[in-house]
N, C-alpha and C positions, 0 to 999 in steps of 0.2 A: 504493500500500500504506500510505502514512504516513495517508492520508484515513480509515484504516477502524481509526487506532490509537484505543485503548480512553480514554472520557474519566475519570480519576480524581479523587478530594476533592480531592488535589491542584493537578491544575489546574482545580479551581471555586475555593479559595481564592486561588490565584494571580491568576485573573481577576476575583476579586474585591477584590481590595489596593486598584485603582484606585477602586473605587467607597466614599461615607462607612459608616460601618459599621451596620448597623439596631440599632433596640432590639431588635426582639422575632423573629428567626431568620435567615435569609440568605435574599441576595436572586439570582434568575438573572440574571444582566449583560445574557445577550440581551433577552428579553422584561422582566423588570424585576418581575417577579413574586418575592412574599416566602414563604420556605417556615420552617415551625419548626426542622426538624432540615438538618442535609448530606446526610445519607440522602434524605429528600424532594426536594431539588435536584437530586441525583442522580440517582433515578427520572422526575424529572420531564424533567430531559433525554432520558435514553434513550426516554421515550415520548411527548417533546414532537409530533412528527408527528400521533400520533392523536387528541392535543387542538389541531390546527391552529398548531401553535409551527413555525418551524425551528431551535429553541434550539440540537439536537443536531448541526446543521450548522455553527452560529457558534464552538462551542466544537470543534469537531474543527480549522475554519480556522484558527481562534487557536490551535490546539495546533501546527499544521503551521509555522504564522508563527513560534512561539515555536522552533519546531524551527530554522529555517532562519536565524534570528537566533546562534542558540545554532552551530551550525553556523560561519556567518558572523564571526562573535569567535572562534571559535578557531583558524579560518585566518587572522587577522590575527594576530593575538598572535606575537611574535618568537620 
């Protein structure tokens, strides 16, 4: 069920902290393609498959990991 949670701006900016920041819009972490708006990023996720991406697969994993880390620290924490 976590696989099928919804991807937000959120965690495109999040996943994208790690990468240098573009001049000119934002970039998909997966594929590496640069879009103007977060809108666009966005879109381009949800319908990466039928331009031949699995952008929407790599950002659901990495939400899942983020999940399980987040999870993980809080069971430790005293």
């Amino acid at each position: 069920a976590s696989s099928r949670a919804s991807i937000t701006i959120r965690d495109i900016l999040t996943a994208s902290q790690q990468q240098p920041a573009p001049q000119h819009g934002y970039q998909c972490v997966s594929c590496c393609r640069l879009f103007p708006t977060l809108w666009s990023v966005k879109t381009h996720i949800q319908h990466s498959s039928q331009e031949g991406y699995s952008c929407k697969v790599y950002y659901r994993r990495l939400k899942a990991l983020w999940g399980k880390e987040h999870s993980g620290q809080k069971a430790a924490a005293p």
